[in-house]
C-alpha positions as CSV (number, residue, x, y, z in Angstrom):
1,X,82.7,150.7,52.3
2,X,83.6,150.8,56.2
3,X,82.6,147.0,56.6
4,X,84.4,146.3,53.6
5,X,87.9,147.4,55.1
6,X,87.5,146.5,58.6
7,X,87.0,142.8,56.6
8,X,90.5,143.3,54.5
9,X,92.0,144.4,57.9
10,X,90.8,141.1,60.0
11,X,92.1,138.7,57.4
12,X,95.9,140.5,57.6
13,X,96.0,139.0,61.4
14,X,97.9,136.5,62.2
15,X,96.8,134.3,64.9
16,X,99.8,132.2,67.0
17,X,99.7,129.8,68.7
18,X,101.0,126.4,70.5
19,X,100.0,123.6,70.2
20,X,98.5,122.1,72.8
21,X,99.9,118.1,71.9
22,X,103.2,118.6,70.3
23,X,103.8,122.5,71.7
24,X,105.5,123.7,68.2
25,X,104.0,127.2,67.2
26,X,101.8,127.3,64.5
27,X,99.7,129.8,62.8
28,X,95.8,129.3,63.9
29,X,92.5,130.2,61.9
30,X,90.9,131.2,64.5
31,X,91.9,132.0,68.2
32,X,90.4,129.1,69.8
33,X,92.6,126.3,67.3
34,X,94.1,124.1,69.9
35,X,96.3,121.9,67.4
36,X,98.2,122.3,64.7
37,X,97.5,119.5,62.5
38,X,95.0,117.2,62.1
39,X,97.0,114.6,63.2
40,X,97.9,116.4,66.7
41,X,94.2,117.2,66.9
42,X,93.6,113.1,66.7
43,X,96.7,112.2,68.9
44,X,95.5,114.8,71.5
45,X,92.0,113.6,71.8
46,X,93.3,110.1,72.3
47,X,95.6,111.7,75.2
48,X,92.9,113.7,76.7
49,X,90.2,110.3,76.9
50,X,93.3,107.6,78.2
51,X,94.3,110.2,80.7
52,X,90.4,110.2,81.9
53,X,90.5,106.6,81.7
54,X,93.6,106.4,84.3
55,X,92.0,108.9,86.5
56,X,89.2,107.3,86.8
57,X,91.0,104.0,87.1
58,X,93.5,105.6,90.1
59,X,90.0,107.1,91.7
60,X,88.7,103.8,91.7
61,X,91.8,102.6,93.2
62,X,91.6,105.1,96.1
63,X,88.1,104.5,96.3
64,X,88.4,100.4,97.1
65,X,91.9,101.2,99.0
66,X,89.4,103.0,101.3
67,X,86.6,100.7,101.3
68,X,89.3,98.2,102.3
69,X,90.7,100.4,105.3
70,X,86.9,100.8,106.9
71,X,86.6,96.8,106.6
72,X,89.9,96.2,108.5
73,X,89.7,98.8,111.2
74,X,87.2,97.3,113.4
75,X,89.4,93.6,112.6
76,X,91.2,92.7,115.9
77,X,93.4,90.3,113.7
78,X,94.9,91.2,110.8
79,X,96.8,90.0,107.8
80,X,100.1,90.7,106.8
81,X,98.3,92.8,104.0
82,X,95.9,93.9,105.4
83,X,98.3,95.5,108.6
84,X,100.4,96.7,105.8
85,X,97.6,98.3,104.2
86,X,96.3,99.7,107.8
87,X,99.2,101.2,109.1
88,X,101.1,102.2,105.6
89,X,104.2,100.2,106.2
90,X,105.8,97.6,103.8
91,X,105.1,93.6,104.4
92,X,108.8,93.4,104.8
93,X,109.2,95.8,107.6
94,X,106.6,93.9,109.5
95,X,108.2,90.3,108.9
96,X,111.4,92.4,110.4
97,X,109.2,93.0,113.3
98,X,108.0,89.8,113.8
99,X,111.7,88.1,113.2
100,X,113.2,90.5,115.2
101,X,110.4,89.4,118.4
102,X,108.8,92.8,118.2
103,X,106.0,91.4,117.4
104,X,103.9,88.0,118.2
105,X,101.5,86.5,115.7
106,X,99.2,83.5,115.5
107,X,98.6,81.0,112.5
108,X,95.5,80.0,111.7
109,X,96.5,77.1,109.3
110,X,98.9,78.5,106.2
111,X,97.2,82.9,107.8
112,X,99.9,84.6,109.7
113,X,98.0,87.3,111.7
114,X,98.6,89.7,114.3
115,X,96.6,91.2,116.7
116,X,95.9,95.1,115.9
117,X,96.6,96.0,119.2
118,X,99.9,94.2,119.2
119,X,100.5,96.8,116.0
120,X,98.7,99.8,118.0
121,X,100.5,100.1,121.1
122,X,104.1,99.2,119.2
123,X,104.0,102.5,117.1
124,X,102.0,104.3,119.8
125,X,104.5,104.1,122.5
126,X,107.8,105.9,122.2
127,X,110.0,102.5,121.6
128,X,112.6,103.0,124.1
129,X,113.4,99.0,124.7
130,X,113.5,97.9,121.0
131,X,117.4,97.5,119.5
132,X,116.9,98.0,115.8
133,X,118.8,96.3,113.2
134,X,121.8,98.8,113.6
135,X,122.6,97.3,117.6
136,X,121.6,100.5,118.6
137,X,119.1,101.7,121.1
138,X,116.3,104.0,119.6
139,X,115.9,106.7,121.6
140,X,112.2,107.3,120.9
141,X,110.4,109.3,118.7
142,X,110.2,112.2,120.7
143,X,114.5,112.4,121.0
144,X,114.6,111.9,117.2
145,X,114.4,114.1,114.2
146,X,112.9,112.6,110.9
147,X,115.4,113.2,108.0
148,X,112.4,115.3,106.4
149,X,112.6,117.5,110.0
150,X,116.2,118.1,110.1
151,X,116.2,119.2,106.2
152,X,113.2,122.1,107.0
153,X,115.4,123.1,110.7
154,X,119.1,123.4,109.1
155,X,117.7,124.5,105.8
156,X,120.1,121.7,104.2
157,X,119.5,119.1,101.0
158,X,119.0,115.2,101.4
159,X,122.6,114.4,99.6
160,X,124.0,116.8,101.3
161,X,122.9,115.8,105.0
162,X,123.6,111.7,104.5
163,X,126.7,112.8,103.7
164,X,127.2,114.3,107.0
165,X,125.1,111.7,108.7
166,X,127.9,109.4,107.4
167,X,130.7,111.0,107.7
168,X,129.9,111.8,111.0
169,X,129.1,108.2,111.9
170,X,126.0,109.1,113.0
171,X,123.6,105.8,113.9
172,X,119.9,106.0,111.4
173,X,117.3,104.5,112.8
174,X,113.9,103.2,110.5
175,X,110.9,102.7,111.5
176,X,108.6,102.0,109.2
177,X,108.8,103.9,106.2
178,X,111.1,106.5,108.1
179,X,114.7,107.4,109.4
180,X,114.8,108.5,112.4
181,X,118.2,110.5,113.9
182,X,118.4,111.6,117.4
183,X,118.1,115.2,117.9
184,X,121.4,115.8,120.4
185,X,123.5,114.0,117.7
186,X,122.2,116.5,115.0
187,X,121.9,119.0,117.3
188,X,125.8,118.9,118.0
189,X,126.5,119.1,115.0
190,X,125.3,122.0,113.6
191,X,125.9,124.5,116.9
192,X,129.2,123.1,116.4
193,X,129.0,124.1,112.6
194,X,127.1,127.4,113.4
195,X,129.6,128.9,116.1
C-alpha cells in the first residue's frame, strides 16, 4: 500500500526545465531531459559535434601557428610573413617601416627579407630618433602610456579618453599594434582635472 502511494505521489511532479538549444521552458520526463523536442535534441547534437569540429580546427591552427614560430626563430632573415608572424605586427606596419627608412631589407629575386636583428633591436631599444607618421618625435616607450595603461590609471572608458586625447590635441603615436601617449601630456591633464 506504501509503495503504491509514494508511486501516485512521484508521477504528480513536475519536472522544468530549459532547454539546452532553443532555452524555452519546457516540462521534462525525467530530470536529466536536456531538450525539449526532438527536433532541438537533433539540432543540438549537430551544434555540440561542429563546435568540436572548430575547436579542433582553431587547436590545430594554434598548433601549426606555433610549429611555424619555432621554424622562424633561429631564421636570421625573414619574410614579410613570416616577421609578421614573429613579432605579431601587421605586414602593413612593417612596409611603413621599411618606406618610412626604419628598416633596410634585401631582395633575393621577387623575396623581400629583413634581417631579424634589424627587427630585434628596432622594437628593443626605446625609439627616441624615429619621427612617426604624425611629424612627431616619439618619446620612447618608457615616457609613453599605452591607451590600455592610461584607461586602468585614470579609471576612464576608451570613447571617453580619445575624446579627450582629441580635444586636447594630444599627438598618438603607434607602434605596432599600439598607441602610444606620452605620460607628461596625460599626466597634465588629469592633475589639472583632479585639483
Amino acid at each position: 500500500m506504501g509503495h503504491k502511494i509514494s508511486h501516485i505521489m512521484s508521477s504528480k511532479i513536475e519536472v522544468i526545465r530549459i532547454c539546452e538549444y532553443c532555452k524555452k521552458q519546457f516540462t521534462a520526463r525525467t530530470t536529466r531531459t536536456r531538450y525539449c523536442s526532438h527536433i532541438c535534441n537533433s539540432r543540438g547534437y549537430k551544434s555540440i559535434v561542429r563546435n568540436g569540429k572548430l575547436e579542433k580546427s582553431n587547436s590545430e591552427t594554434v598548433q601549426l601557428l606555433n610549429t611555424d614560430l619555432e621554424k622562424i626563430k633561429p631564421l636570421e632573415f625573414l619574410k614579410i610573413t613570416q616577421a609578421s608572424l614573429l613579432f605579431g605586427i601587421s605586414r602593413s606596419t612593417i612596409y611603413r617601416l621599411i618606406n618610412n627608412g626604419h628598416l633596410d631589407i634585401g631582395k633575393f629575386g621577387k623575396r623581400t627579407v629583413i634581417r631579424r636583428c634589424d627587427l630585434e633591436s628596432f622594437f628593443a631599444i626605446p625609439i627616441q630618433d624615429v619621427t612617426l607618421s604624425t611629424g612627431h618625435q616619439f618619446p620612447g616607450f618608457d615616457n609613453c602610456y599605452t591607451i590600455t595603461e592610461i584607461q586602468q590609471k585614470y579609471n576612464i572608458s576608451s570613447g571617453a579618453l580619445y575624446l579627450l586625447i582629441q580635444r586636447q590635441g594630444i599627438v598618438k603615436y603607434s607602434v605596432g599594434k599600439f598607441n602610444y601617449v606620452a605620460k607628461q601630456d596625460i599626466d597634465i591633464i588629469f592633475n589639472d582635472v583632479r585639483r
